[in-house]
C-alpha angles and dihedrals in degrees: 000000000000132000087256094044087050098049089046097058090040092060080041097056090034082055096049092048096042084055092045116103117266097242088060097057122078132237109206115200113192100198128177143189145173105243120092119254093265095060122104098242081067105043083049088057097046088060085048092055101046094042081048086048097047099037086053100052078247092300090121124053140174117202103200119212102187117187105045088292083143090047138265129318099270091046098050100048080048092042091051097042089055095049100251091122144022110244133316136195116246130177101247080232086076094046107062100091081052093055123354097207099079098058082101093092080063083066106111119236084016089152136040119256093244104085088215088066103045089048084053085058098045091046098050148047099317090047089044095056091043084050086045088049086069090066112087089044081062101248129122111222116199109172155007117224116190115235100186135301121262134250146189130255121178134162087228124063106279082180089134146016088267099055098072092064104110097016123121116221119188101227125185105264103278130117095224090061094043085057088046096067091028084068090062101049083257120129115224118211124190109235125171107243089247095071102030093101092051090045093055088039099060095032100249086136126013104218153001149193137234131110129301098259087053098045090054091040091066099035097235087160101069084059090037125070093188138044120183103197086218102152092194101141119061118214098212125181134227121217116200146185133196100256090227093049093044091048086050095063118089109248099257088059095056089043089052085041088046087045099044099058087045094056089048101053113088084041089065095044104050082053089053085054093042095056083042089058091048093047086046088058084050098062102040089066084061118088080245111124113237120218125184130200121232124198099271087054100046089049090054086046092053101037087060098042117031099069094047086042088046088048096056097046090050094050087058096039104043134198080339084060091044088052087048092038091054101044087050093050086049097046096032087058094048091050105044094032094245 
């Protein structure tokens, strides 16, 4: 078959596709993440996929690359910005130099301790404006999905509020966590990950903050002699499209894609507290001492450390991170009555 021949068919089968019905042709998302395939985040997308499969007749599929296959944080927002790939899932923590607005979700005590309140605020008008902020980077966010709720370890008693003045506490790199820990007398260090156990091993830093599984995955306990189940920083996940994908779904599909990761939603994240439940079972059979906070505590935590923590985000976002900050104050007082 010659060039001409071939052009020609080519035209002839870009015309016939282009006639057939919508709900013949097929919308492929490539989408990619950092967790394993047996993390809940996964598991979470794979329901995702097969309700958007279903829903759609097969015309729209997500093809899911856990553990980082698509490349690291940084290089998927980017990838999917640019169009390279599809969509991808990233912890808002490794998106604020991305867009600092969102930095919000770094805020401590953020959310309410009961999980049908914070879901309120991620479902309505607060969720919807950090989701908004997205826009002009041209990407379409469509949803938060909780991934767990941070504590405190320490090698010295972190029993009380004013037991944190003069502690050091190795933080990711972000403002709004070094004030967190500022408010309460603490000092805050930004330390890669990777050397966060010999760190608190050899007492270059006294303390540290991540969930509980990850806490117990990386057996932070056997180098740690107190944990305070705090929960006071939510790690919260962004998931994101390509804008010129997204534009090119029919609306039905976006609303089935919208309504699908709604729907999954509570079902991840009973399995991330599950898997908290099961870390926190971890730990207790460690010589480590366990302290929880009750009410009263958690409203003196959060009285000291939410306006320094909300400074610091509004100095980096701007008059976008006023108008969020405005519309969560607002909501956050209606839901919880203060």
């Amino acid at each position: 078959m010659n060039r001409r021949v071939m052009l020609a068919s080519a035209v002839a089968v870009s015309v016939l596709i282009g006639a057939l019905p919508v709900s013949a042709q097929e919308f492929v998302a490539r989408i990619g993440h950092l967790e394993s395939d047996q993390q809940p985040r996964h598991q979470g997308l794979q329901m995702v996929a097969d309700l958007v499969s279903e829903r759609t007749d097969g015309a729209v599929i997500f093809q899911l690359f856990p553990a980082g296959q698509l490349g690291q944080a940084r290089e998927m927002n980017e990838g999917t910005q640019l169009g390279l790939m599809e969509g991808t899932v990233s912890p808002a923590a490794f998106l604020a130099g991305f867009n600092p607005a969102v930095s919000i979700l770094d805020v401590p005590f953020l959310y309410p301790a009961d999980l049908d309140a914070a879901n309120a605020l991620r479902s309505g008008p607060f969720g919807q404006a950090v989701l908004d902020s997205f826009a002009p980077l041209g990407l379409k966010a469509i949803a938060i999905w909780p991934n767990g709720r941070k504590s405190m370890t320490s090698n010295e008693d972190i029993a009380a509020l004013e037991d944190f003045a003069g502690q050091s506490f190795r933080v990711m790199d972000s403002q709004v966590l070094i004030e967190q820990f500022n408010a309460v007398g603490a000092s805050a260090i930004a330390l890669p990950f990777g050397e966060l156990y010999t760190a608190l091993q050899t007492g270059v830093i006294d303390g540290q903050e991540n969930a509980l599984d990850t806490i117990a995955t990386m057996k932070y306990q056997e180098v740690q002699k107190y944990l305070l189940v705090s929960e006071h920083g939510a790690n919260e996940d962004i998931v994101m499209f390509n804008q010129g994908w997204w534009d090119s779904l029919p609306e039905d599909y976006q609303t089935v894609i919208m309504e699908a990761f709604e729907e999954v939603r509570p079902e991840t994240e009973a399995l991330k507290e599950a898997a908290q439940q099961t870390a926190l079972e971890a730990i207790r059979a460690s010589n480590i001492t366990i302290y929880e906070l009750d009410d009263e505590q958690r409203s003196a935590f959060r009285a000291a450390m939410y306006g320094p923590a909300r400074d610091a985000y509004l100095a980096g976002a701007g008059d976008v991170g006023q108008q969020i900050v405005d519309i969560y104050e607002a909501e956050y007082a209606e839901i919880v009555g203060e």
